[in-house]
C-alpha positions in Angstrom: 0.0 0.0 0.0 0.8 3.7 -0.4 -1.0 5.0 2.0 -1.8 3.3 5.3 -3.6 4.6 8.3 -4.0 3.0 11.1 -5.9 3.5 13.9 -5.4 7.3 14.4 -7.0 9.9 16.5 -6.6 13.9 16.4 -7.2 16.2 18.7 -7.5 19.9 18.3 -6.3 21.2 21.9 -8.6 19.3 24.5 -11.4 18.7 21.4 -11.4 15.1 20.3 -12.2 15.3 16.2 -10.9 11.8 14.9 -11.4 8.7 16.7 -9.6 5.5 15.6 -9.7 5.9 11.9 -8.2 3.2 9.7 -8.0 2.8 6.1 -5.6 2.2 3.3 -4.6 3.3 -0.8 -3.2 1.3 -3.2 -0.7 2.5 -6.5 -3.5 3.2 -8.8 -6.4 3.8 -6.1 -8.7 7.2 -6.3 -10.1 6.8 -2.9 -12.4 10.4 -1.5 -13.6 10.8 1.6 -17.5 12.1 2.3 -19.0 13.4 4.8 -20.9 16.6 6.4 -19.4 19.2 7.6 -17.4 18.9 10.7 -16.5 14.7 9.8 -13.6 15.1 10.3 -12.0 14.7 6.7 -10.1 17.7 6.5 -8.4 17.0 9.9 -7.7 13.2 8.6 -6.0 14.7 5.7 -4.0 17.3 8.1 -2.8 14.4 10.3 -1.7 12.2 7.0 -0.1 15.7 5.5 1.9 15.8 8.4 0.0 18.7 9.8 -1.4 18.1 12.4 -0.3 15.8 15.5 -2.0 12.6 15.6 -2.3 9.3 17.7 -1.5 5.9 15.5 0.5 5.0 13.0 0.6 6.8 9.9 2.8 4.8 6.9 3.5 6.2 3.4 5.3 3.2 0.8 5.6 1.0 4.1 7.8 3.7 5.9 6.3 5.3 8.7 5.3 9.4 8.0 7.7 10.9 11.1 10.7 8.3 9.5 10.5 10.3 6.2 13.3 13.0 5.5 10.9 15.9 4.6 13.1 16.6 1.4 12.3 12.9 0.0 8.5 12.8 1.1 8.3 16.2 -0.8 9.3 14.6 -4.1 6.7 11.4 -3.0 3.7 13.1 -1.6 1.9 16.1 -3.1 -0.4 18.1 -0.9 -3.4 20.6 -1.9 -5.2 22.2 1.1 -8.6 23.7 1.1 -7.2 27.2 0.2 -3.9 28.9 -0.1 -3.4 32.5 -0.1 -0.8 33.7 -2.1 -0.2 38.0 -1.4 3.1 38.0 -3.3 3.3 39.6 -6.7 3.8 36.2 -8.7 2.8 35.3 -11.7 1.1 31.8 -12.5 4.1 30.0 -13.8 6.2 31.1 -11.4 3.8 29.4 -9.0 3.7 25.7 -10.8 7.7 26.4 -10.9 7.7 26.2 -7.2 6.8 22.4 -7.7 9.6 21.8 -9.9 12.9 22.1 -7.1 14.9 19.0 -7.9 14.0 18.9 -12.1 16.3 20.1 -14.5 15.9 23.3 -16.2 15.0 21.3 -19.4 12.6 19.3 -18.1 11.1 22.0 -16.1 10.1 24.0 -18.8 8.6 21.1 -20.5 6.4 20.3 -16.7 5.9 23.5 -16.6 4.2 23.8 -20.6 2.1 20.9 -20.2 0.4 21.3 -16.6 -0.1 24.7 -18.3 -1.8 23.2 -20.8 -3.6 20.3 -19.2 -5.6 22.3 -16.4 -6.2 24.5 -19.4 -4.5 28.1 -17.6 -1.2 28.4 -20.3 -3.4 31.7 -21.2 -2.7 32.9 -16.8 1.1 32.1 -17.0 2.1 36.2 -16.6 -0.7 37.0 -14.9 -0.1 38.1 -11.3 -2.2 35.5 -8.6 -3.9 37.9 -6.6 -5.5 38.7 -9.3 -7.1 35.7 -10.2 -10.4 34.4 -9.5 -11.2 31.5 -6.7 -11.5 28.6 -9.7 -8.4 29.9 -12.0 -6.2 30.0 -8.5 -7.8 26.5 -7.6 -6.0 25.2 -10.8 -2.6 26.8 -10.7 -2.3 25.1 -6.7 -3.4 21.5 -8.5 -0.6 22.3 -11.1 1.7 23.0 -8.6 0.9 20.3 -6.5 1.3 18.2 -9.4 4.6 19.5 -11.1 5.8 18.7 -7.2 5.5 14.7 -7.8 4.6 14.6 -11.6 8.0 12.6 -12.6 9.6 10.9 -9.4 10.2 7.5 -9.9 8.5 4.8 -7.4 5.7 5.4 -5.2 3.5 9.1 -4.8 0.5 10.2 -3.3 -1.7 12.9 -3.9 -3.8 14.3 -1.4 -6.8 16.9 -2.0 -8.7 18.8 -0.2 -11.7 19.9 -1.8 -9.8 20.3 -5.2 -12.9 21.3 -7.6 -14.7 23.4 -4.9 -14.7 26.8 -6.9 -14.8 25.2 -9.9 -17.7 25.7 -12.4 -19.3 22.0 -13.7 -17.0 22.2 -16.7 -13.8 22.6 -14.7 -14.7 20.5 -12.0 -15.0 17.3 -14.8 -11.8 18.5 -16.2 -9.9 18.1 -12.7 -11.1 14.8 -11.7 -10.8 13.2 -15.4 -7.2 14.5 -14.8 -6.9 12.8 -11.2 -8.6 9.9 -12.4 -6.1 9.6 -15.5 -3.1 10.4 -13.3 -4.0 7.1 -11.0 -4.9 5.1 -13.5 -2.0 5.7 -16.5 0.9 6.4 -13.7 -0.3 4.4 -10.8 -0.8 7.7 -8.0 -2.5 6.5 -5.1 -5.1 9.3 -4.5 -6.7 10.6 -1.4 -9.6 13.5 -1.8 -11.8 15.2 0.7 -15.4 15.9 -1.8 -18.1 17.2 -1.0 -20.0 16.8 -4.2 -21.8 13.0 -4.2 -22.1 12.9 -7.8 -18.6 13.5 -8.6 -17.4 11.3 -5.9 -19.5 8.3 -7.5 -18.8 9.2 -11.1 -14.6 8.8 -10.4 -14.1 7.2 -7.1 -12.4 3.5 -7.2 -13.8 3.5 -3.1 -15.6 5.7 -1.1 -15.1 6.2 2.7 -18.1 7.8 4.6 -17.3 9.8 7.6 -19.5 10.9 9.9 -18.4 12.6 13.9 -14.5 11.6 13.4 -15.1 8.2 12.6 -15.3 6.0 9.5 -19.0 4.7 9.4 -19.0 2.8 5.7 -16.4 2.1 3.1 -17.2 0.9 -0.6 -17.7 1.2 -4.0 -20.5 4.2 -4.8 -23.8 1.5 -4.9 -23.1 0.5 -1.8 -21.8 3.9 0.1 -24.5 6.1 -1.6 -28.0 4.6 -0.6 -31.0 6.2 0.6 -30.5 4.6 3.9 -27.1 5.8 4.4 -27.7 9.7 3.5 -30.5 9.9 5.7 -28.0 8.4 8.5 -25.2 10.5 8.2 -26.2 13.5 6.3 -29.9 13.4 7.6 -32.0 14.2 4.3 -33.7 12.2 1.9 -32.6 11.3 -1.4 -33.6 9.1 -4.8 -31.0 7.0 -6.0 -30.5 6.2 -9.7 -28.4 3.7 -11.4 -27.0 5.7 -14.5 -26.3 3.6 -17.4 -22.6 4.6 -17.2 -22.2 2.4 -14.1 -22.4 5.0 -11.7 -25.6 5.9 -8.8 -26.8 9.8 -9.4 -27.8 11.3 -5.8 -31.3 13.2 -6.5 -31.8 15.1 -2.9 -35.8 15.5 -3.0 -35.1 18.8 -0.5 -36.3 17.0 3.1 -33.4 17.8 6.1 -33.4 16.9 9.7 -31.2 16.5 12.0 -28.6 13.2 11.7 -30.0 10.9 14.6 -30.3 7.7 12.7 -27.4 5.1 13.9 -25.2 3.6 11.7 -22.6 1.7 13.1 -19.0 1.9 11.9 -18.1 -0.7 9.5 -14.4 0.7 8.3 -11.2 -1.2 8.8 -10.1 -0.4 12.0 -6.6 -1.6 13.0 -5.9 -3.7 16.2 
């Protein structure tokens, strides 16, 4: 595995926010986790990221994360948080170039044209970040991100925090079908935070389902996504249909309450 977690627990100060948590990614593997707001994912992925201080063991290509030498996990382990504020006057390429440390000046500009390219901002490369708008910068931190791990040889994983949220429908496709393609043509294991249900079953491999700091189901889509299973963690009602791509589209018919159904924890957990 690339990824393995197991058993971890993070506190913020005295306030317990992950509890025992356990789950792995594979080479290959587009894993996101769901959840409502305050699950806990974001804090998972700040404990795995190294950024926050956590309880259990935490092991990236078998090597446990506080064994790593921070200038090899850099080159093995890309990381995109929720936001990040840039207030320095640089342009867009100079941005993805921060990625690009240990490649040579060659190869670089090469990265550089093609990430460019890819997430479809080559026409941003002079233009100054704070300047740009929430979905444009939202890109340019995936391309750096990516530049960052794009050729090292061996294992890598990606981690993403709510990578399409300012995106518009069109953008948000063209991020994941590039996530997607990354894990499946050069074998990134992939962990994302998502908030969106429909884009999590249209290019997840596995779903993981959080719900009060604790994994509560792990699957593929059909089985995560059910009526049953929104009503018990997110508390509203939905219709569940079986698209003929192979995928369940999440139809919310507009009833909330509050979450009080149980649902027991069925995640790995490790002894």
């Amino acid at each position: 595995m690339v990824l393995d977690i197991r058993n971890v627990h993070v506190s913020l100060g005295s306030t317990p926010i992950v509890h025992g948590v356990g789950l792995s990614v594979a080479a290959g593997e587009l894993v996101m986790l769901l959840g409502p707001n305050g699950a806990g994912k974001s804090t998972l992925l700040k404990a795995v990221s190294g950024d926050a201080p956590a309880r259990g063991e935490i092991f990236v290509s078998g090597q446990a994360l506080a064994d790593w030498c921070p200038q090899a996990l850099s080159r093995h382990r890309g990381v995109m948080p929720q936001r990040v504020d840039i207030n320095f006057p640089l342009t867009a390429e100079e941005v993805v170039r921060l990625g690009l440390s240990a490649k040579s000046p060659g190869r670089a500009d090469e990265l550089v044209e093609h990430l460019l390219s890819d997430l479809e901002i080559s026409h941003l490369r002079h233009r100054l970040v704070p300047g740009l708008s929430g979905g444009e910068q939202q890109r340019l931190q995936l391309a750096r991100v990516l530049a960052q791990i794009f050729d090292t040889e061996g294992d890598r994983l990606l981690l993403l925090d709510e990578c399409t949220s300012a995106l518009d429908p069109a953008h948000q496709q063209l991020v994941l079908q590039r996530v997607h393609r990354l894990a499946r043509e050069q074998g990134v294991a992939v962990l994302a935070v998502v908030h969106d249900l429909n884009l999590a079953a249209q290019y997840a491999d596995r779903l993981v389902m959080m719900r009060a700091g604790r994994c509560v189901l792990e699957g593929a889509a059909r089985e995560v996504l059910t009526p049953e299973v929104l009503d018990a963690v997110y508390g509203f009602q939905a219709r569940v249909v079986e698209l003929p791509e192979g995928y369940p589209l999440v139809i919310p018919l507009g009833q909330t309450r509050a979450q009080t159904a149980p649902l027991k924890p069925v995640c790995r957990q490790a002894s």
